[in-house]
N, C-alpha and C positions, 0 to 999 in steps of 0.2 A: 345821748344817742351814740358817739364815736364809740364810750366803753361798752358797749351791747355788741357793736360789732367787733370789736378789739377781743372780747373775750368770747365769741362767735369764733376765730380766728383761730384764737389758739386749743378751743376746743378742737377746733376739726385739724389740725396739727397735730395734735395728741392722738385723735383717732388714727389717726395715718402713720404717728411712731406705733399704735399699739398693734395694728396691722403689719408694719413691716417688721417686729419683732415674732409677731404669731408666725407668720411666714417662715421665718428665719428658725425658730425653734422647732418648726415641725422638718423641717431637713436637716436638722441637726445629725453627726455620726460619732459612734461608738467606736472608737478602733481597737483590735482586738489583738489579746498579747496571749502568745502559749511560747513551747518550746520549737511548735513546728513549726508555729507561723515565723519564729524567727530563723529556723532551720532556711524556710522555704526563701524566706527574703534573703537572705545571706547566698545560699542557693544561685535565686534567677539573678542577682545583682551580677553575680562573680559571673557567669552565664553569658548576662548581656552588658557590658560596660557602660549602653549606652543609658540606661536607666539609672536615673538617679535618686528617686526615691520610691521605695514602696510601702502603700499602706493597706490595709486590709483592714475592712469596715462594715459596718452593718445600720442601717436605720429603714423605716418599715418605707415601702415591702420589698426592699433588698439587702443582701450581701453581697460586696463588691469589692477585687480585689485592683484598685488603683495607681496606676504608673504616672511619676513623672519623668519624661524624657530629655538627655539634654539637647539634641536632634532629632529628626523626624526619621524613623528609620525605615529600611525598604518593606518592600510587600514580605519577603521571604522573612524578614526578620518579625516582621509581624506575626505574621502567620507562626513561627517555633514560640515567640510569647503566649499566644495566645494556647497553642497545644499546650505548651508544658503548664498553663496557670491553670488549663482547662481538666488536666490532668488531676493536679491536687485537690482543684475543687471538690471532683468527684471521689474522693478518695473516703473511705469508710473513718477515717481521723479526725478530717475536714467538717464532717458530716457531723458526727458527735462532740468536737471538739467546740465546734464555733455554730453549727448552727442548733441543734440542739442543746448545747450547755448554754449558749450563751443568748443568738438572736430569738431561740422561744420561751426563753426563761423571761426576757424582757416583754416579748412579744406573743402572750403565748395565741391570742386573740387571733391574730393574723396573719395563722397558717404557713403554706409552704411559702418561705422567702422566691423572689424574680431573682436570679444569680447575674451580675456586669463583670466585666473584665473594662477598665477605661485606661488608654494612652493620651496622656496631654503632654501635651509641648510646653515645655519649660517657657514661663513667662507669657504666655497665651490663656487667656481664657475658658477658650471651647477644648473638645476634647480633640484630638486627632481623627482616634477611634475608640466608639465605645460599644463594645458586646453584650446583648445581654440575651438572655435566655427564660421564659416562663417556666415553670412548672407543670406537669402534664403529670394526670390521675395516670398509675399504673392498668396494664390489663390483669398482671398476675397478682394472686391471691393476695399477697400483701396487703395493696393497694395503696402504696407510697409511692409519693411523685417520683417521675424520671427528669431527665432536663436533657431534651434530646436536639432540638432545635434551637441553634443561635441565630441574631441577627445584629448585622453590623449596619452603625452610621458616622458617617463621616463627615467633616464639613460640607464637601460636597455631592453630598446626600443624605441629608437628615431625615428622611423618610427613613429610609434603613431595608436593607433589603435580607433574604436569607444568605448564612455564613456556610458557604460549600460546604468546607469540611471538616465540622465541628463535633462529628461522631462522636458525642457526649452522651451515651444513653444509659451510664451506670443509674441503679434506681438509689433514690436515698437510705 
C-alpha cells in the first residue's frame, strides 16, 4: 500500500514540475538585436547613467523595451526615459524593424503586439515602473493600429492609472 502512495506522490510532483515549466515557457522572451536597437541602447545608456542595462524584447502579446536601474530615479527623469523610449518605439524603423520583421513573423497569429516600457530596480524583483500601452484600431483609411494611450504602475499602485503625457499617437 506505502508504494501506491509513494508513487501517487511523485506523480503529482511531476505534474506540478510539468506545470511550472508550461508556465515558465509561455513567458519566455526573444531579445531583439539590429543596428538600431544597439544605436538606441548605446543612445539612452550614455543619456542616463543611471541605467544599467537595456533590453529589448518581444513575447506574445507584447514588445517591451526593459530597463535595469542602478537607483531609483526621480519623476523628471522618468518621465525624459519614458519620452525618448516612447519616441523610438514609435518610429517607422522600430515598427518594421522589430515588429514586423520580427514579433509577427514569430507571432503572426496574434495581431497588433501591447507595447511596455519597464524600470526595475537593480536587485528588486518588481518593476519600479512599468508602461504599457494597447493597441487601438485606426480611424483613417489604413486601419493600422495607433498606440495612443499609456498607463503606468507602480508598486504603489498596481492597478495603474492613465500616463498624462504620453502623446504616443504615431499610427503603426
Amino acid at each position: 500500500m506505502s508504494g501506491i502512495k509513494h508513487c501517487s506522490g511523485i506523480l503529482h510532483v511531476v505534474n506540478i514540475l510539468a506545470l511550472v515549466l508550461f508556465l515558465t515557457a509561455c513567458t519566455s522572451y526573444t531579445n531583439v538585436s539590429s543596428e538600431e536597437v544597439k544605436s538606441f541602447r548605446q543612445d539612452i545608456e550614455q543619456d542616463f547613467p543611471v541605467i544599467q542595462k537595456t533590453e529589448i524584447r518581444y513575447s506574445t502579446p507584447r514588445v517591451e523595451v526593459a530597463y535595469t536601474v542602478k537607483t531609483e530615479p526621480d519623476e523628471e527623469e522618468i518621465h525624459r526615459i519614458f519620452t525618448q523610449t516612447t519616441v523610438f518605439m514609435a518610429s517607422s524603423s522600430f515598427q518594421s524593424e522589430i515588429i514586423d520583421a520580427q514579433y509577427r513573423k514569430k507571432y503572426p497569429s496574434w495581431g497588433d503586439p501591447e507595447l511596455a516600457v519597464t524600470i526595475t530596480l537593480r536587485g528588486k524583483d518588481i518593476s519600479a515602473y512599468q508602461f504599457t500601452c494597447k493597441p487601438e484600431k485606426s480611424e483613417s483609411d489604413s486601419g493600422n493600429a495607433t498606440y495612443a494611450q499609456w498607463y503606468v504602475q507602480t508598486p504603489d499602485d498596481t492597478v495603474g492609472k492613465p500616463y498624462p503625457d504620453s502623446g504616443m499617437k504615431n499610427e503603426k
